[in-house]
C-alpha positions as CSV (number, residue, x, y, z in Angstrom):
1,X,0.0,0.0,0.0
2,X,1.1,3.3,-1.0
3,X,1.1,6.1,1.3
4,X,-1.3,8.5,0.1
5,X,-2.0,12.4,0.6
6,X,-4.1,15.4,-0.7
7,X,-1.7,18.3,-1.6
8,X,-2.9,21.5,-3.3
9,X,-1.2,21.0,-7.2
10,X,-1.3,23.0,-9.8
11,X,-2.0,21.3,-13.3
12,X,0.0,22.7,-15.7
13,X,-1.4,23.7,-19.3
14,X,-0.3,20.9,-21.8
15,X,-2.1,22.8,-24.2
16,X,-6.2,22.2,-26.0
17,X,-5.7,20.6,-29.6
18,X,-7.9,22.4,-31.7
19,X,-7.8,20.7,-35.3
20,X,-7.8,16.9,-35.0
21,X,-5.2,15.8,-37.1
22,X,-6.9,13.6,-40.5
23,X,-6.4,9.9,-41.3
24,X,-4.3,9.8,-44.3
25,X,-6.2,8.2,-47.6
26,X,-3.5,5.8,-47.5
27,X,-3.9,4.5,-44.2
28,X,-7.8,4.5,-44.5
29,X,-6.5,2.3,-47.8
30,X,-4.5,-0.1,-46.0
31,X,-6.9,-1.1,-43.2
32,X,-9.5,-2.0,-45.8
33,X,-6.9,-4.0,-47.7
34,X,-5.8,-6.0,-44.3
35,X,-9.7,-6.6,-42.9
36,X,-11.0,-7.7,-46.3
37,X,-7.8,-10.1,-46.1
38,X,-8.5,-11.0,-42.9
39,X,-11.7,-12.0,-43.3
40,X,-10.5,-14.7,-45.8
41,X,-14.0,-14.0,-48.0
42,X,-15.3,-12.3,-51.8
43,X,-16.6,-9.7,-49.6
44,X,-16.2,-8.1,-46.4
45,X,-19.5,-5.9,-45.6
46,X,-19.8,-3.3,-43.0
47,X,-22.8,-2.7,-40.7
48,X,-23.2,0.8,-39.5
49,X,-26.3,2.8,-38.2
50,X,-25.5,6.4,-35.8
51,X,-24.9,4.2,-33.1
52,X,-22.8,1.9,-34.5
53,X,-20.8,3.8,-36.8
54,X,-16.8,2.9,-35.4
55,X,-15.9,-0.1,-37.9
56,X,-17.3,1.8,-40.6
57,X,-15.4,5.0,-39.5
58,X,-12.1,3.5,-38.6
59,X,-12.2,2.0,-42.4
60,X,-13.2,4.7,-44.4
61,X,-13.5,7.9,-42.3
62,X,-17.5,8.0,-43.7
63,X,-19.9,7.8,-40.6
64,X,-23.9,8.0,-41.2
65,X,-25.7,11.0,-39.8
66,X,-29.3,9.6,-39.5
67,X,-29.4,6.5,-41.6
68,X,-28.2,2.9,-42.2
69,X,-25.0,1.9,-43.8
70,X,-23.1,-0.5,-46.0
71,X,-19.3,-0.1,-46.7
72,X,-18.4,-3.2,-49.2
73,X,-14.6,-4.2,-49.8
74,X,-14.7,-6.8,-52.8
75,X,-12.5,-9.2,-54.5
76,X,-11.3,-6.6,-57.4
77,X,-10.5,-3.9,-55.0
78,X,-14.2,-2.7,-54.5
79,X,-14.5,-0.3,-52.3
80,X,-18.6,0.5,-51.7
81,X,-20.4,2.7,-49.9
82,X,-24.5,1.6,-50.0
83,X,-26.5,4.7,-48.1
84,X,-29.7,6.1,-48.1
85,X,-31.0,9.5,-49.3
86,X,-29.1,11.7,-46.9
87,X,-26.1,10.1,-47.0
88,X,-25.4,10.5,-50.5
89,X,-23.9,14.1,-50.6
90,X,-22.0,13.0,-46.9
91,X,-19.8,10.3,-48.3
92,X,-17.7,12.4,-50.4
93,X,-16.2,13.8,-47.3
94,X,-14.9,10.3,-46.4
95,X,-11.3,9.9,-46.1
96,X,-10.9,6.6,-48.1
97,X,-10.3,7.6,-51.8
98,X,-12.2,5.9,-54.6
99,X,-15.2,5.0,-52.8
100,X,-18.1,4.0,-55.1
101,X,-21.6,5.2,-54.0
102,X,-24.9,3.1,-54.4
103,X,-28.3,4.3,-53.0
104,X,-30.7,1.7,-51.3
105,X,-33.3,3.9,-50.0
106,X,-34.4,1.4,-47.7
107,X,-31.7,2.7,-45.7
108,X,-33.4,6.1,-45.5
109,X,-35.8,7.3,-43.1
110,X,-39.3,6.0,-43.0
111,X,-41.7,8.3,-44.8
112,X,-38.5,9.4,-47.2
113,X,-38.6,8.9,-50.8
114,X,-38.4,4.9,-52.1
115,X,-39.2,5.4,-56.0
116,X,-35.7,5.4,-57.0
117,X,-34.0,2.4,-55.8
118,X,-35.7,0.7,-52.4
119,X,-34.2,-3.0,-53.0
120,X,-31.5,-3.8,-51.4
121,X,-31.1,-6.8,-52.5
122,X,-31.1,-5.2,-56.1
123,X,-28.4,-3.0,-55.1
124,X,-26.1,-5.7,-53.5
125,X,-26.3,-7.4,-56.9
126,X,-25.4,-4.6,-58.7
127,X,-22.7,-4.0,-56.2
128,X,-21.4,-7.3,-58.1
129,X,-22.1,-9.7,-55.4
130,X,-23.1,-13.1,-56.8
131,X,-24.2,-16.1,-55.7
132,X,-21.5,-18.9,-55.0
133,X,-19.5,-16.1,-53.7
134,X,-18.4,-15.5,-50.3
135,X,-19.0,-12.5,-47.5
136,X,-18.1,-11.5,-43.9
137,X,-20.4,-9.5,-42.4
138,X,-19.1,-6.6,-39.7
139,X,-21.4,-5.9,-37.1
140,X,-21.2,-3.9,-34.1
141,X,-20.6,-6.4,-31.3
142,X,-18.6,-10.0,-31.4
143,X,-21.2,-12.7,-30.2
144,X,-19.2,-15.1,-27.4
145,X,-20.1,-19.0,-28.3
146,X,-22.1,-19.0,-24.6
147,X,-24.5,-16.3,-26.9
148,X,-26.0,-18.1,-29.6
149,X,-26.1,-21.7,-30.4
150,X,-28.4,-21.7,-33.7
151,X,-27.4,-24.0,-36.8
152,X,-26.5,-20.9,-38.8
153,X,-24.2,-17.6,-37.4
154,X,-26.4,-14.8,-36.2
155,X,-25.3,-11.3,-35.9
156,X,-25.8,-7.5,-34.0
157,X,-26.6,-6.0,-37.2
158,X,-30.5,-5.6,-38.7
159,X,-31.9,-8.1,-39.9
160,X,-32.8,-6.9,-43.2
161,X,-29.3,-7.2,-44.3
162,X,-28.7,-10.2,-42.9
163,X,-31.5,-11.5,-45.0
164,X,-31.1,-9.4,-47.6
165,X,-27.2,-10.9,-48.2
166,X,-28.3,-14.6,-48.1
167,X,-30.7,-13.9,-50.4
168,X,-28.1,-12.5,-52.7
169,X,-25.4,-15.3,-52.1
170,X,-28.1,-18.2,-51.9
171,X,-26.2,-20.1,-50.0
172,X,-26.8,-19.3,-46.2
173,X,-23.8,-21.0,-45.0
174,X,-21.8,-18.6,-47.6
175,X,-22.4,-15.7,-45.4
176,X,-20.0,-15.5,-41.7
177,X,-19.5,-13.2,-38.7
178,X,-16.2,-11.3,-39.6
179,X,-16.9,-9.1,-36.4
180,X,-14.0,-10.1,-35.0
181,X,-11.7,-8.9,-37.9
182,X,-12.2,-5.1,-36.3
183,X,-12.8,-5.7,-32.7
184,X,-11.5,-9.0,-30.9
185,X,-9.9,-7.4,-28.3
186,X,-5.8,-8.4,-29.4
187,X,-6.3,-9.6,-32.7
188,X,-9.0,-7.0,-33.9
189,X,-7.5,-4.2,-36.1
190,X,-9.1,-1.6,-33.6
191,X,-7.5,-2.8,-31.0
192,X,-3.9,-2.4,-32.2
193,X,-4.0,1.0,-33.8
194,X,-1.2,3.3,-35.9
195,X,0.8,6.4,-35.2
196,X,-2.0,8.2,-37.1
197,X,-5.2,7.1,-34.7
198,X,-2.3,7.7,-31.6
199,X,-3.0,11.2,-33.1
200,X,-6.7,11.4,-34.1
201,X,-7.3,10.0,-30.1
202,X,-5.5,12.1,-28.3
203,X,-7.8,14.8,-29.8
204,X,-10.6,13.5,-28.9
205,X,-8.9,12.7,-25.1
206,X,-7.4,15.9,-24.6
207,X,-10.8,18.1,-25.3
208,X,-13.0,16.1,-23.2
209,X,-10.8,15.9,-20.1
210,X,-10.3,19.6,-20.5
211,X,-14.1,19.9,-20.7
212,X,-14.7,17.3,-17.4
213,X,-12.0,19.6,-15.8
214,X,-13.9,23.1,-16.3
215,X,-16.7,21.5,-14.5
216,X,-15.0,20.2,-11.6
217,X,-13.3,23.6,-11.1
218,X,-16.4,25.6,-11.9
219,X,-19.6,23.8,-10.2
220,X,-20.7,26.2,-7.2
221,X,-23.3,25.5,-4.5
222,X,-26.6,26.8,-5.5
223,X,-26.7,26.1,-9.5
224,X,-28.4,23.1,-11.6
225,X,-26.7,20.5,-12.6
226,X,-27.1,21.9,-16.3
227,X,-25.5,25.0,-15.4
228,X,-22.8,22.9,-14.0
229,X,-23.0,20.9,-17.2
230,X,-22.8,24.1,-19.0
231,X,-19.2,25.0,-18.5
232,X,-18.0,21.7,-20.6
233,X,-17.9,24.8,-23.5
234,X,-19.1,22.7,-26.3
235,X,-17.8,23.1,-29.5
236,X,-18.8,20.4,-31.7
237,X,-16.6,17.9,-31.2
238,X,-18.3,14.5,-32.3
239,X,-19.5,12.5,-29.5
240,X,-19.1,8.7,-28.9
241,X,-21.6,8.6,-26.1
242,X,-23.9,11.7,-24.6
243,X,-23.1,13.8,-21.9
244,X,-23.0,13.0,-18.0
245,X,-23.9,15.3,-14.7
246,X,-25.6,13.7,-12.0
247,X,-25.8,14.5,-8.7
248,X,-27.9,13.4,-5.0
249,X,-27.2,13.2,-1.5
250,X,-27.3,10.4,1.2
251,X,-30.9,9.6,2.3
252,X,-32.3,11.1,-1.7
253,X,-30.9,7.9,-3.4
254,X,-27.8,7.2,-5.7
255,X,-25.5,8.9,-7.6
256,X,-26.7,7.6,-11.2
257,X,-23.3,7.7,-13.5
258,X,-25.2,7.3,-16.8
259,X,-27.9,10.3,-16.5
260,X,-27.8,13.4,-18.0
261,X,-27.9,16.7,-16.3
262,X,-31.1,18.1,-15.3
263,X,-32.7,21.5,-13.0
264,X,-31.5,19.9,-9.8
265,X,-30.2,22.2,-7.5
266,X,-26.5,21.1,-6.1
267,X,-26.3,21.7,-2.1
268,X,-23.1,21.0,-0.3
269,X,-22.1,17.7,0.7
270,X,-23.8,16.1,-2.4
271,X,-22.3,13.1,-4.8
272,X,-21.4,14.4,-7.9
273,X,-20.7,12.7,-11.3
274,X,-19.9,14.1,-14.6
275,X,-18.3,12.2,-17.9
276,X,-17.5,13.9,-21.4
277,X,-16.5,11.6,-24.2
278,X,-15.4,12.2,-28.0
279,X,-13.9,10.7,-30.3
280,X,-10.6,8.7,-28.7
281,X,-11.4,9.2,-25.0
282,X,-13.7,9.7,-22.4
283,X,-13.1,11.3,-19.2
284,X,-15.0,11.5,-16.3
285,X,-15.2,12.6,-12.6
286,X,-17.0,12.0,-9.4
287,X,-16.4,13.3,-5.9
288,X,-18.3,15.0,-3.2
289,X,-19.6,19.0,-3.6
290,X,-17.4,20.0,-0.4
291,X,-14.7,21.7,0.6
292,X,-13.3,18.8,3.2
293,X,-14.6,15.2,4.2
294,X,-12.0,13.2,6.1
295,X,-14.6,9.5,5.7
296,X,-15.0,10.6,2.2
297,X,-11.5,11.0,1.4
298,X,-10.6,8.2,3.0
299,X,-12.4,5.7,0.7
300,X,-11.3,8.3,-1.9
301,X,-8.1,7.0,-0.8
302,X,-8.9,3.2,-1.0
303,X,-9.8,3.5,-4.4
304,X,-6.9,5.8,-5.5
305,X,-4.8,2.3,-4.5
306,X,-6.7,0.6,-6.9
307,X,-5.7,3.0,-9.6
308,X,-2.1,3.0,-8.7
309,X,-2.0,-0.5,-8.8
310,X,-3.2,0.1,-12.4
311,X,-0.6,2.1,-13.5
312,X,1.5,-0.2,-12.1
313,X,0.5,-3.0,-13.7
314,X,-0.7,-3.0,-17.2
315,X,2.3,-2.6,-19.5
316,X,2.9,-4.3,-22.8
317,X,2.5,-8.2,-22.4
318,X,0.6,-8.3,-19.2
319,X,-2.6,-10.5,-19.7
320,X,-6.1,-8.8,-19.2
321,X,-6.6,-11.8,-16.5
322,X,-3.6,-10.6,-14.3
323,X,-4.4,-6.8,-14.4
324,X,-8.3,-7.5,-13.3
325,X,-7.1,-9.5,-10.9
326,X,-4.6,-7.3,-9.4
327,X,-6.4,-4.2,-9.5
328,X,-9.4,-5.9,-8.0
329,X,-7.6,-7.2,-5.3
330,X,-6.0,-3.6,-4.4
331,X,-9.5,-2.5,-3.8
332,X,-10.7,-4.9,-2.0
333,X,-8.5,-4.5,0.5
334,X,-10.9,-1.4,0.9
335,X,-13.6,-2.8,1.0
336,X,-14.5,-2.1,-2.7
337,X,-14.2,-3.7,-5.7
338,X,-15.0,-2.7,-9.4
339,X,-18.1,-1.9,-11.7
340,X,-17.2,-3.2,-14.5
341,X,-13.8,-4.8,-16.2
342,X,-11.0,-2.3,-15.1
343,X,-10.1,-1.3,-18.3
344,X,-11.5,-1.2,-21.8
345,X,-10.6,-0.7,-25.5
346,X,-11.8,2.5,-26.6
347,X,-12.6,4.4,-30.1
348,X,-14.5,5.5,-32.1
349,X,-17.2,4.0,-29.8
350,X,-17.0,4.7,-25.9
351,X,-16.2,1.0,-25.4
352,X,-14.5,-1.4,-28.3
353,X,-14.0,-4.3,-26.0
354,X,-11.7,-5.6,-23.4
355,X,-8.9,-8.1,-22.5
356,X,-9.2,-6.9,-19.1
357,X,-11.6,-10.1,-17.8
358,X,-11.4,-12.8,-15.2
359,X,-9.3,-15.4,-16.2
360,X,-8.0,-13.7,-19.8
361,X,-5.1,-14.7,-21.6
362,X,-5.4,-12.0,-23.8
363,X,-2.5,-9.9,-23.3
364,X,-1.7,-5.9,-23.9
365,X,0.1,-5.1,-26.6
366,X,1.9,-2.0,-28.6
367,X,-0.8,0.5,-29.8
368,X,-3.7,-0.5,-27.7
369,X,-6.1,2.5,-26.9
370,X,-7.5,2.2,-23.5
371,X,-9.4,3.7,-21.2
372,X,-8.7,3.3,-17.7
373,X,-12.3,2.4,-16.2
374,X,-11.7,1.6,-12.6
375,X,-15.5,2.0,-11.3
376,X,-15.7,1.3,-7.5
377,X,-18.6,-0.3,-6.0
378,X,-20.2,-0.4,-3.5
379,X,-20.5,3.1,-2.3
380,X,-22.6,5.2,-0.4
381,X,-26.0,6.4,-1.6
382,X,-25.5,9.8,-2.5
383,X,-21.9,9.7,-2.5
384,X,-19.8,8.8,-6.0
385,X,-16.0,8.3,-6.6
386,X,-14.9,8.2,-10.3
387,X,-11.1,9.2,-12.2
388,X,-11.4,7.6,-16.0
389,X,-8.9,9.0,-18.7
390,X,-8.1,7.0,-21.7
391,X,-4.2,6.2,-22.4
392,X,-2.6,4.4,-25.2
393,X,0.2,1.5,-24.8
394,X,3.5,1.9,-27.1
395,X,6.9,0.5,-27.4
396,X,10.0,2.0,-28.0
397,X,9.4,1.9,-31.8
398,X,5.8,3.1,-31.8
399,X,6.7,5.6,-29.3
400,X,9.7,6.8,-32.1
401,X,7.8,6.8,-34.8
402,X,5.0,8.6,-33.3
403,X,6.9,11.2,-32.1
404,X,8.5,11.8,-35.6
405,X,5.3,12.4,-37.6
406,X,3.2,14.3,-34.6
407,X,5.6,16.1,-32.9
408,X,2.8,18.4,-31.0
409,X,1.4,15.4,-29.9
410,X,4.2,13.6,-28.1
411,X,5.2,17.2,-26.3
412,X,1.8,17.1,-24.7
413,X,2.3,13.1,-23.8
414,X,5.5,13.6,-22.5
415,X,4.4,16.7,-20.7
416,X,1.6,14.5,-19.0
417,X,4.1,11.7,-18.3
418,X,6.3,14.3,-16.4
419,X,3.8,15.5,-14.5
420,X,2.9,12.4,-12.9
421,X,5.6,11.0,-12.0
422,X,6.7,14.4,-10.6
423,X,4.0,15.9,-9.4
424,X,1.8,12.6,-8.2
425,X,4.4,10.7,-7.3
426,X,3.1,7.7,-9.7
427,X,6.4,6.2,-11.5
428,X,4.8,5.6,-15.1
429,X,6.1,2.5,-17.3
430,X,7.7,4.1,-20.6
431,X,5.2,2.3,-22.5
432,X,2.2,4.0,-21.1
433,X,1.2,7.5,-23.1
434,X,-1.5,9.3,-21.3
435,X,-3.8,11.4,-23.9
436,X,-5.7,12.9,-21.2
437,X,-4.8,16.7,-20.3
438,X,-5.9,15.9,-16.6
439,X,-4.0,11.9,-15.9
440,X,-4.5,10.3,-12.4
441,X,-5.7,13.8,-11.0
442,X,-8.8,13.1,-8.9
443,X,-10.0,15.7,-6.2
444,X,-12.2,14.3,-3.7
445,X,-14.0,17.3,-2.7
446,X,-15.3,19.5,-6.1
447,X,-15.2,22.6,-3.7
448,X,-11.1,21.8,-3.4
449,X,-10.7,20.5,-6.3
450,X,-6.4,21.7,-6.6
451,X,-6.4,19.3,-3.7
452,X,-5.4,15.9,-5.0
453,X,-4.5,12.9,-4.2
454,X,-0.7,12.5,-4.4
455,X,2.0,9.1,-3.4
456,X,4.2,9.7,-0.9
């Protein structure tokens, strides 16, 4: 157990990215090239919706705004975009050169236009998709074998494509789940990503932890939580999962992580929660609306261990097994343990998927985005703790060659990396890159909140 402290600190200014630096056509090129390899099929075909936009994004840099979406990689070098009536003047802007654009207005809207092209199967044909041919299908989630147990594969995408796709290859045994291609969580291509996404996440990271940080600094007694909320200072950035403020007090109930802000009035000596997340990185914060709390802080404390032990322990090669076990086992020692897995991939969507589980072999490895999700449980009613920042895993090469084409960016990480170990006391591995502008700092009391908790 590390000895453990609040000391006021002054975070220094590692500076607000404002332009998120693009993909380059050629790297959108080559990931297409690698899944539709991977997937060992005629066709790879990508599932997308607003929800579930990250495989489609990560390939092609083309995300739907309302509708449904198809991206197609074929055997000649296709590359496809099927999209509804909306989407059409959108995928232009993609970042994947020499996309090919086919309407199915099926994927449109309901009450939109249909007279112009409404069959998708019609439109998967004349994609060039045939029968006796082959095709991986992308969804959004990988189905475990405990899921689903059917003769054929099944899939979290809609069922119209499903349908519509066996209908095309007339075989149903010719079409498999490639979900895994993009998102097993060592193998999946989004889970071992390039200098370029380094770049693109720490964007994302870097914005929203500045955004969680004007909140904790700025909510007063007195206000609503959306007045709290209000000081995030907004200003566009793409989301990967809505906004967070939540607040309560003991005997009025919990402190609900996932709610959005509302007109409640904040008193002193309430649980507070807040999260921001964009593209690349969520951060979030809870504590208690005080200026001191000596019970509070010391579970504060107890769970600060748990996040030490952390950042102690995952580092290149370590198994997802080993870390959830080691982390939960700093905790309880507490008396706490956590939410969820301690630790998760993270994207394009909020949550790609984890190695961190009980028991997993699966093991960290060089370009691994994560967020560091240490939720502890059980707490008070009324009270919340929470510190999540995302960070991304390197070694020595990645760490080189990312600090050669995104100069800007590896200042602020190294910056960040300084800071903790000076500053916190926390003695970072060299293969850990925060991307968060706020890393490991977590005031208990919001009313305090230059008062962190510091080793020793």
């Amino acid at each position: 157990m590390r000895k453990l402290n609040l000391r006021s600190v002054t975070l220094p200014d590692f500076g607000v990215p404002e332009t998120a630096p693009p993909i380059p056509p050629e790297i959108y090129e080559s990931r297409c090239q690698r899944a539709w390899q991977a997937a060992g099929c005629d066709w790879l075909v990508v599932y997308a919706d607003r929800e579930h936009l990250a495989n489609i994004a990560f390939l092609s840099g083309f995300e739907p705004r309302f509708e449904e979406a198809l991206l197609l990689l074929g055997p000649a070098g296709q590359r496809i975009v099927i999209t509804g009536n909306e989407g059409l003047s959108y995928v232009p802007r993609a970042g994947l050169a020499g996309i090919d654009i086919l309407l199915s207005q099926t994927m449109s809207l309901s009450g939109q236009d249909r007279t112009r092209q409404s069959d998708l199967v019609a439109v998967l044909r004349q994609a060039g998709m045939a029968p006796s041919q082959s095709a991986g299908l992308v969804g959004w989630k990988c189905l475990q074998e405990e899921e689903w147990h059917g003769a054929l594969p099944s899939f979290h995408a809609s069922a119209l494509v499903v349908d519509a796709l066996r209908a095309v290859l007339e075989d149903p045994r010719a079409l498999s789940d490639a979900t895994p291609v993009l998102m097993h969580p060592e193998t999946g291509l989004r889970a071992v990503v390039d200098v370029h996404q380094i770049a693109a996440q720490e964007w994302g990271a870097a914005r929203a932890s500045a955004a969680v940080w004007r909140i904790v600094c700025g909510t007063r007694l007195g206000e609503s939580e959306m007045a709290a909320a209000a000081r995030m200072g907004y200003a566009g950035e793409v989301m990967n999962t809505h906004m967070m403020f939540s607040s309560s007090r003991p005997g009025e109930g919990p402190v609900v992580g996932l709610a959005s802000p509302g007109g409640r009035r904040l008193l002193e000596g309430d649980g507070v929660t807040t999260a921001v997340s964009y593209w690349g990185g969520l951060s979030a914060r809870a504590g208690l609306l005080a200026t001191e709390n000596e019970r509070f802080t010391a579970i504060a404390k107890a769970y600060f261990q748990g996040l030490l032990t952390w950042y102690e322990t995952a580092d290149i090669g370590v198994s997802g097994g080993e870390l959830f076990g080691r982390v939960n086992d700093a905790l309880a020692l507490g008396g706490l343990s956590s939410a969820l897995n301690p630790g998760h991939l993270v994207g394009h969507d909020e949550w790609v998927s984890t190695p961190v589980r009980p028991g997993s072999t699966e093991c960290i490895r060089s370009g691994m985005p994560f967020q560091v999700d240490v939720i502890p449980t059980p707490m008070t009613a009324g009270w919340a703790l929470n510190c999540e920042d995302a960070v991304t895993f390197a070694d020595a090469d990645l760490r080189l060659a990312l600090s050669q084409a995104y100069p800007d960016v590896w200042m602020r990480i190294e910056g960040r990396r300084r800071f903790v170990q000076q500053e916190l006391g926390v003695a970072l591995r060299p293969s850990v890159l925060p991307l968060s502008n706020t890393p490991l700092c977590l005031p208990p009391c919001w009313l305090a909140a230059d008062k962190l908790l510091v080793c020793e």
